[in-house]
C-alpha positions as CSV (number, residue, x, y, z in Angstrom):
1,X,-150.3,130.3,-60.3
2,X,-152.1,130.5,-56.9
3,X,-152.1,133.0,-54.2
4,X,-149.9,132.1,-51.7
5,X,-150.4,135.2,-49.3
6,X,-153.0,137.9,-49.0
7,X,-153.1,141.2,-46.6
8,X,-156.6,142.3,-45.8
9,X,-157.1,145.9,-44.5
10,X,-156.0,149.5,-45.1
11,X,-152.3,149.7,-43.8
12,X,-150.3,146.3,-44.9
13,X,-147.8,146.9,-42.1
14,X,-149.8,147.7,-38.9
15,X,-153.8,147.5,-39.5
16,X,-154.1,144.5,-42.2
17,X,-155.0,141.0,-41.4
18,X,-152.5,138.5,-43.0
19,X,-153.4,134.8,-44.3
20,X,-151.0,132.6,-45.5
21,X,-151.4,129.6,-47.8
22,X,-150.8,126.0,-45.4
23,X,-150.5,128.3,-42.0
24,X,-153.5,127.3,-39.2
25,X,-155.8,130.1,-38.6
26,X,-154.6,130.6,-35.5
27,X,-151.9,128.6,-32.7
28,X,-152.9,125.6,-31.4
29,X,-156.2,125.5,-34.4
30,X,-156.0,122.3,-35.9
31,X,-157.2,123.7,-38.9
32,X,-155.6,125.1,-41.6
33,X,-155.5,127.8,-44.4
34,X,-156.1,125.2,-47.9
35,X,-156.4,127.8,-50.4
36,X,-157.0,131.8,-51.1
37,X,-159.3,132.8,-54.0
38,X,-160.0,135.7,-55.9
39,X,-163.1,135.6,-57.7
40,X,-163.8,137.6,-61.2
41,X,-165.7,140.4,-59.2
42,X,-162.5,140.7,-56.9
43,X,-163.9,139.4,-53.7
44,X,-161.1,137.3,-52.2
45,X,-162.6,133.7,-50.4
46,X,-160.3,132.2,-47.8
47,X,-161.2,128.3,-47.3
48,X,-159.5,125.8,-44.7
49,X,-159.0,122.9,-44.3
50,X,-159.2,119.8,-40.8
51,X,-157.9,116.7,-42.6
52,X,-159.9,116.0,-45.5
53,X,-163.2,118.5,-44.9
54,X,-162.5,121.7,-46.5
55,X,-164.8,124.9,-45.9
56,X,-165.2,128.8,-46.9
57,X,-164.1,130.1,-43.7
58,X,-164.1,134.1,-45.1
59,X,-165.0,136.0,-47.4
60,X,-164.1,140.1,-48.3
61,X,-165.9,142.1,-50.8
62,X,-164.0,143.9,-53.6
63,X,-164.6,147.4,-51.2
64,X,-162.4,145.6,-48.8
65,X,-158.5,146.9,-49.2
66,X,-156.1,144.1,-49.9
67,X,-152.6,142.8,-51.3
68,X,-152.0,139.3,-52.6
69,X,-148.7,137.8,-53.0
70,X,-148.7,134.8,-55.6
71,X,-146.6,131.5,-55.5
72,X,-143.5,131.9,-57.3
73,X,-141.7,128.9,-59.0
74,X,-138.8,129.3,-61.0
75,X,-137.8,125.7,-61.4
């Protein structure tokens, strides 16, 4: 199961940062969000993707707030 979504920041609604799996990190960008990791420590590593480079783009420590929302498959 991988993380599809996570919300970075204190207040989901109105003060966190959200990063979606596949969206660009921001319009016009050609790249693109590629994957969302937590690590065993619970820092969370955001990595993206321009065609077939991928690179860590950000990375939060564990004293960071956040939410993750996982990929859901029931097929």
């Amino acid at each position: 199961m991988y993380i599809r979504k996570v919300a970075i920041g204190p207040d989901y609604k109105s003060g966190a940062m959200h990063y979606v799996h596949g969206n660009t990190i921001q319009k016009g960008s050609p790249y693109v969000i590629h994957a969302i990791q937590r690590l065993t420590n619970g820092n969370i590593k955001i990595w993206i993707s321009k065609g077939e480079e991928v690179v860590l783009w950000k990375e939060f420590n564990s004293n960071m707030p956040y939410s993750i929302e996982y990929n859901i498959s029931f097929n």
